[in-house]
ZALO-989002 format. One record per residue (C-alpha): x, y, z; residue in one letter; residue number from 1. Coordinates in pm, whole numbers. Layout:
! ZALO-989002
<<X Y Z> "A" NUM>
...
//
This chain:
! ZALO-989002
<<0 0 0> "X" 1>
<<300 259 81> "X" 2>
<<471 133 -245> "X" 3>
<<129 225 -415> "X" 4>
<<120 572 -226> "X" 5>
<<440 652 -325> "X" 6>
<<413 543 -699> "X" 7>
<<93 814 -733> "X" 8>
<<310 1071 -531> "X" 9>
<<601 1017 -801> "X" 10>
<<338 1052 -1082> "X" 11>
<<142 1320 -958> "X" 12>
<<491 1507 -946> "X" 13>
<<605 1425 -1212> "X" 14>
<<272 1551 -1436> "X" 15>
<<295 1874 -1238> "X" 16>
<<657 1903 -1320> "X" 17>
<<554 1785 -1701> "X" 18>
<<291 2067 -1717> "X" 19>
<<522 2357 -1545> "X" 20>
<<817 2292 -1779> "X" 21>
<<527 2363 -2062> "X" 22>
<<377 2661 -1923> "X" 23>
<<760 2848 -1870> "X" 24>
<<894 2743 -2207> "X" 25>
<<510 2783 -2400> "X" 26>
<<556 3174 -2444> "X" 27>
<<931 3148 -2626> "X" 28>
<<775 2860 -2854> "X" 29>
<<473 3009 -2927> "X" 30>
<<710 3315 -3013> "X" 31>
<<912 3097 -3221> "X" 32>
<<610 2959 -3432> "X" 33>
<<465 3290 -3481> "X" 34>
<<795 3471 -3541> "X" 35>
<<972 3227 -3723> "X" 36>
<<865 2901 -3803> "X" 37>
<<534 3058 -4018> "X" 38>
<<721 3392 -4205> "X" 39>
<<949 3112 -4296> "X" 40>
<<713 2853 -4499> "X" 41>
<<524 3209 -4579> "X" 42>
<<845 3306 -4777> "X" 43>
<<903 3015 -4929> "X" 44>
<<547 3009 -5047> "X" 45>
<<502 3299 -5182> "X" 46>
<<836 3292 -5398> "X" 47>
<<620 3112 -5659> "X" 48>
<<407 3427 -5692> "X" 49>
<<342 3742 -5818> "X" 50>
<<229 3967 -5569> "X" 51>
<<-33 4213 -5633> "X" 52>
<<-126 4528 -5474> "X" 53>
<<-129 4528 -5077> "X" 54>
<<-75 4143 -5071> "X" 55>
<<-373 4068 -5256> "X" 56>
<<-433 3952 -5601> "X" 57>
<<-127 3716 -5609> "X" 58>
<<-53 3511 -5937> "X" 59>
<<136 3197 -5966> "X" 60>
<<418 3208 -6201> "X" 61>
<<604 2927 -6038> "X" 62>
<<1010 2952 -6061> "X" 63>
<<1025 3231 -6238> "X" 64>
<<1092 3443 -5979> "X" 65>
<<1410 3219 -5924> "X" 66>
<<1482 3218 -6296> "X" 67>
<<1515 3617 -6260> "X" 68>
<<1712 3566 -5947> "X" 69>
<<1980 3387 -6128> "X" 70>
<<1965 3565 -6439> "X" 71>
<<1997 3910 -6275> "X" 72>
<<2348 4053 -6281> "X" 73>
<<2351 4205 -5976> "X" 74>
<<2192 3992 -5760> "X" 75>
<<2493 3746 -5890> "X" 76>
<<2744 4091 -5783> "X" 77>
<<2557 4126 -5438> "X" 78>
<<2678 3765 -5403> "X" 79>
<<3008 3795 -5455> "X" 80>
<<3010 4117 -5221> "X" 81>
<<2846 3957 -4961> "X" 82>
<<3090 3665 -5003> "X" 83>
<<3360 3857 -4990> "X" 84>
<<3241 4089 -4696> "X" 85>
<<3180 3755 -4453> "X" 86>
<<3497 3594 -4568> "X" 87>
<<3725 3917 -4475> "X" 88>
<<3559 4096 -4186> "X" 89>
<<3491 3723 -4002> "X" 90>
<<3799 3560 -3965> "X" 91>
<<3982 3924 -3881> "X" 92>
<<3775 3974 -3625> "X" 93>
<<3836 3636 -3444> "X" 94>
<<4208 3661 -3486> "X" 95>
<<4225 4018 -3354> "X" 96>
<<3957 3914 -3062> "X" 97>
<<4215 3582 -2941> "X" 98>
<<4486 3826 -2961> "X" 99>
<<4297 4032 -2754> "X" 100>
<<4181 3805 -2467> "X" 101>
<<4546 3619 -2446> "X" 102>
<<4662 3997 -2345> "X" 103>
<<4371 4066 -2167> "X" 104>
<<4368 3715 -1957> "X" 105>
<<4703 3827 -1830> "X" 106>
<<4761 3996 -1491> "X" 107>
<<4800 4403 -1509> "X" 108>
<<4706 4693 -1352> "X" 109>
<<4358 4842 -1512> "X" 110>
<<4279 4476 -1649> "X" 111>
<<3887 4540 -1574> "X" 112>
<<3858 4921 -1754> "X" 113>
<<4083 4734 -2052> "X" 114>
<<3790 4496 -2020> "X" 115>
<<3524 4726 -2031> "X" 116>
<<3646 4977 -2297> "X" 117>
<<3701 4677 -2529> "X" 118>
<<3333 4543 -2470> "X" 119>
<<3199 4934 -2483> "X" 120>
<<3148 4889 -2882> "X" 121>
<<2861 4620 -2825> "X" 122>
<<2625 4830 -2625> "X" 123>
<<2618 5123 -2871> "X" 124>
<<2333 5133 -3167> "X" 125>
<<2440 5064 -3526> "X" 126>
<<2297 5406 -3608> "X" 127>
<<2537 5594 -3344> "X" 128>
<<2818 5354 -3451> "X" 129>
<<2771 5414 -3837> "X" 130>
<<2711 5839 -3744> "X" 131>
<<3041 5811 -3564> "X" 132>
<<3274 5661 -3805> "X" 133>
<<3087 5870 -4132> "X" 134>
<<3275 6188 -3952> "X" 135>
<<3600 5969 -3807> "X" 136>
<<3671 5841 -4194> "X" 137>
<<3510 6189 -4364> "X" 138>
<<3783 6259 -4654> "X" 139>
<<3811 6634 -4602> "X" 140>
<<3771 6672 -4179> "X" 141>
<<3760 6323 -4076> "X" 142>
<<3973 6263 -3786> "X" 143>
<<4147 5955 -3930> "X" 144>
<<4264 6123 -4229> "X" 145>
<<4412 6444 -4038> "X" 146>
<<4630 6186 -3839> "X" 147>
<<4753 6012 -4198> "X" 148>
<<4804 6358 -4351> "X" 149>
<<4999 6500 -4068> "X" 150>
<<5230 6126 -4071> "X" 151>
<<5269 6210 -4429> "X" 152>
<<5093 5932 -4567> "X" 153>
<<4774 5892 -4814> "X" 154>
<<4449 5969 -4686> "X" 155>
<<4221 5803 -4947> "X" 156>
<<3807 5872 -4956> "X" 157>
<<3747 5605 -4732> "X" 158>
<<3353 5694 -4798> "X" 159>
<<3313 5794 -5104> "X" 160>
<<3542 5596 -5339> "X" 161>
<<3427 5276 -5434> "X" 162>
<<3777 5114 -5384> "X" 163>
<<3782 5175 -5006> "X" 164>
<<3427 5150 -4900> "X" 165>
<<3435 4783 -4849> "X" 166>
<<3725 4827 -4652> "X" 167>
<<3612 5107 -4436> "X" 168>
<<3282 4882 -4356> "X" 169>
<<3488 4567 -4265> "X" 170>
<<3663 4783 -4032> "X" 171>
<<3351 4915 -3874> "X" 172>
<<3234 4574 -3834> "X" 173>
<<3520 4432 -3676> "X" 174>
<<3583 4704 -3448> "X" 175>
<<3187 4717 -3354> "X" 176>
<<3168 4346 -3301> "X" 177>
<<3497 4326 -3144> "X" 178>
<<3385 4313 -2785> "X" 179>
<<3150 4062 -2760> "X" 180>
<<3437 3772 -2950> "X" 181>
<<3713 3923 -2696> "X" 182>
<<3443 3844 -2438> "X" 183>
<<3357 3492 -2537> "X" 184>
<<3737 3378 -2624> "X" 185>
<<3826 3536 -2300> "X" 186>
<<3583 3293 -2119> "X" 187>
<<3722 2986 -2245> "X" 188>
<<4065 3105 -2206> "X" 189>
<<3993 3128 -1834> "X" 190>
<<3843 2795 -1852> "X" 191>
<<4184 2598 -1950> "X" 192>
<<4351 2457 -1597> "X" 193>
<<4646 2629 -1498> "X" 194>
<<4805 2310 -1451> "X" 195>
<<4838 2242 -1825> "X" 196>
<<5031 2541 -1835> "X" 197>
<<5246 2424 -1539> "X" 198>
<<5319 2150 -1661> "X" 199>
<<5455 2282 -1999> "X" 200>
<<5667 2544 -1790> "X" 201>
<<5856 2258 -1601> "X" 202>
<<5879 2126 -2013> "X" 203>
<<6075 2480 -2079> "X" 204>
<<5825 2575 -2331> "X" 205>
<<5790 2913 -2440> "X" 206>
<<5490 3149 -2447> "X" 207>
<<5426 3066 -2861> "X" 208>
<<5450 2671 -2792> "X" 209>
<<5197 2737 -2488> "X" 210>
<<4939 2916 -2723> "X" 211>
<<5006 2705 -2979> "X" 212>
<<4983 2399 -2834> "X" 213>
<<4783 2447 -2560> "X" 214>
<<4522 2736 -2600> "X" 215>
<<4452 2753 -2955> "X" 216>
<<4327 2414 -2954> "X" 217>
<<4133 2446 -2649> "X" 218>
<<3950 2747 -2730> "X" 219>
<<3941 2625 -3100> "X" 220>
<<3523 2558 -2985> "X" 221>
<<3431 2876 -2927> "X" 222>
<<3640 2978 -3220> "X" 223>
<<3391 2756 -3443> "X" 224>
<<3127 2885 -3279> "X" 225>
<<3218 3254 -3367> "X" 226>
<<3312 3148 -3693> "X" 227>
<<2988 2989 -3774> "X" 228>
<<2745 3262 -3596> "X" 229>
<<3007 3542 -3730> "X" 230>
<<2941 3420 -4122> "X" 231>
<<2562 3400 -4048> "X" 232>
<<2559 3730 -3943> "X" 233>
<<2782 3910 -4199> "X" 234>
<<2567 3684 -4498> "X" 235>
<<2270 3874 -4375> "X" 236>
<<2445 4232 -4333> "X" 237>
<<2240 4573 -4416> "X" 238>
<<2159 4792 -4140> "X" 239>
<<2495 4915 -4080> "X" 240>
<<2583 4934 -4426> "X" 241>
<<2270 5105 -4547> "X" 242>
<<2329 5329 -4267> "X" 243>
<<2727 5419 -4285> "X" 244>
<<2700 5452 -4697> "X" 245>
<<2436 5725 -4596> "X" 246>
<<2037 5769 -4795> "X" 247>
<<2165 5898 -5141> "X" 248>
<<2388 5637 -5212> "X" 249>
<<2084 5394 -5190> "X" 250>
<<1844 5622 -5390> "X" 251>
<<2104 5736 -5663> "X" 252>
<<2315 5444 -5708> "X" 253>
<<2575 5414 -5892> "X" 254>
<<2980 5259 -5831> "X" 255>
<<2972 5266 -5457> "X" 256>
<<2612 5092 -5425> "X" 257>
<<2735 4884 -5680> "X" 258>
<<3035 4811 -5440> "X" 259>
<<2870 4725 -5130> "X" 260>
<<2531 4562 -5255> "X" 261>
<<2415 4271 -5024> "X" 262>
<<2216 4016 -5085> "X" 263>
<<2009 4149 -4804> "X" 264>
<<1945 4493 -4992> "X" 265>
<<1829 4334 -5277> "X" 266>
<<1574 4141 -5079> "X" 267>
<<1477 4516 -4921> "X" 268>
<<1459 4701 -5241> "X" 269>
<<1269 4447 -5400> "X" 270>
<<1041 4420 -5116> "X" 271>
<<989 4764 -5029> "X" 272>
<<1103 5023 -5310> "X" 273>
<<912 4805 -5624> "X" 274>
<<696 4571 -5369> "X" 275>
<<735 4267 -5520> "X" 276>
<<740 4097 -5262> "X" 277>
<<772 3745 -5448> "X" 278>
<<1134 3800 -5613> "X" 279>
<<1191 3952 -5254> "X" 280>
<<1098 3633 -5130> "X" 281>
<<1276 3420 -5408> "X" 282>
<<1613 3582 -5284> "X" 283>
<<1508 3522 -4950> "X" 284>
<<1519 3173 -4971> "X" 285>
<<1844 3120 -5206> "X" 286>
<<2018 3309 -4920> "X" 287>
<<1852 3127 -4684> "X" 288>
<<2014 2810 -4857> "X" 289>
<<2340 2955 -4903> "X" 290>
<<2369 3019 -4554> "X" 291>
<<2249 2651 -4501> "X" 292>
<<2546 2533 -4756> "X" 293>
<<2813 2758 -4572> "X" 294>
<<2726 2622 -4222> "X" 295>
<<2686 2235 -4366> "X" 296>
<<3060 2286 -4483> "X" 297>
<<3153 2431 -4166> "X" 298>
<<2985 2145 -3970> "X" 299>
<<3158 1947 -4201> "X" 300>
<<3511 2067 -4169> "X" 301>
<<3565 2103 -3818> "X" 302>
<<3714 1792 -3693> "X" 303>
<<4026 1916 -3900> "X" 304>
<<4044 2183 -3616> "X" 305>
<<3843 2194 -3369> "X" 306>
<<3918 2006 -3059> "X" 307>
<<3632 1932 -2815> "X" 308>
<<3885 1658 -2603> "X" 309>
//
């Protein structure tokens, strides 16, 4: 009888347990449906449409919408940009955030403010970030030019001129985005046992050997995890762009739009300057499945590097 009483006691809490895990994680799924899981077949659905006025009216034309995505010049250019944005700003700002928490784990005076000036970045707006560097890289006044002019070097258009404004973005990025890598790769830097490091002194091993051996692999985890969030992120870059390159570079055109087109813009002028919505969508989806692709072959590659023993 006791055995029986305690049996119902285990079930009863158990189904109240069941039903409270529910009820706290029903809100983010219901979230997640709504936000997410629906706009997502919604997309996909109505790339094999025409839209008509105010979402109404809509005529199936099948894949032609992808046909003109493919066919289209500079969708095919916004690819390569976007490519070539995510390949360069990515990978420089992981190297410069490692080199940055190695320096930062050790012990020095003002170690927290270093800390906190490095992080500072993260917590300001895109818009303030993007306002700030327009006057820092301005040809004629900009701060950053005055400094190369007085050192006697060039001091190119770094906004203007269609041959720097990729760079000038990339830096932007990586020193916006800086903090929150430094932050991460700091975290599992502190995580590695001191002992390991111990151990290789009483080896004689230098400091290089030590990082080589020792903390690159072991924070090589939450390197792939930077990596892979870091290209998912820079694949779908805009809103700093569209605001750093400034309003009449997007309505006029011309060599530097043609410079730092995104994928992502085309999806926004599609959708929202000539509302047509479906070859919005259509682009919408072949990013979303080159974004899929990228992360399969980084899935794929990283027991070349990454060490989870």
């Amino acid at each position: 009888m006791a055995k029986t009483t305690k049996s119902q006691a285990r079930t009863k809490r158990e189904r109240s347990e069941f039903l409270w895990g529910w009820l706290f994680i029903l809100p983010t799924t219901i979230g997640l449906i709504v936000l997410n899981i629906i706009p997502i077949f919604q997309t996909i659905y109505q790339s094999f449409f025409k839209t008509g006025d105010f979402g109404k009216g809509n005529i199936f034309i099948g894949l032609q919408n992808y046909q003109k995505v493919f066919a289209d010049k500079e969708i095919w250019q916004a690819l390569i940009n976007t490519f070539k944005y995510a390949i360069v700003e990515v990978p420089f700002s992981i190297v410069i955030a490692l080199v940055l928490a190695v320096l930062l784990n050790r012990k020095m005076k003002g170690r927290s403010i270093y800390r906190t000036i490095i992080f500072l970045p993260m917590v300001a707006a895109p818009a303030a970030v993007a306002m700030v560097w327009r006057w820092l890289l301005n040809t004629r006044y900009g701060l950053v030019n005055i400094v190369l002019g007085d050192l006697g070097l060039p001091t190119p258009s770094w906004i203007s001129d269609p041959k720097f404004i990729m760079i000038s973005l990339i830096i932007v990025e990586v020193w916006s985005g800086i903090g929150y890598n430094t932050i991460i790769l700091l975290a599992a830097i502190q995580g590695i046992s001191a002992e390991m490091y111990e151990s290789a002194d009483l080896d004689g091993a230098s400091g290089f050997q030590k990082f080589w051996k020792i903390t690159l692999p072991l924070v090589s985890p939450s390197m792939f995890f930077l990596l892979t969030m870091g290209l998912m992120k820079a694949m779908r870059a805009f809103d700093m762009i569209y605001m750093f390159i400034g309003k009449d570079a997007w309505s006029t055109g011309g060599p530097l739009l043609e410079a730092v087109r995104t994928m992502v813009y085309g999806i926004y002028f599609n959708g929202f300057t000539r509302m047509d919505m479906g070859m919005a969508s259509a682009e919408s989806v072949v990013l979303f499945i080159m974004i899929m692709i990228v992360t399969g072959i980084q899935f794929k590659l990283q027991d070349k590097w990454v060490n989870y023993d």
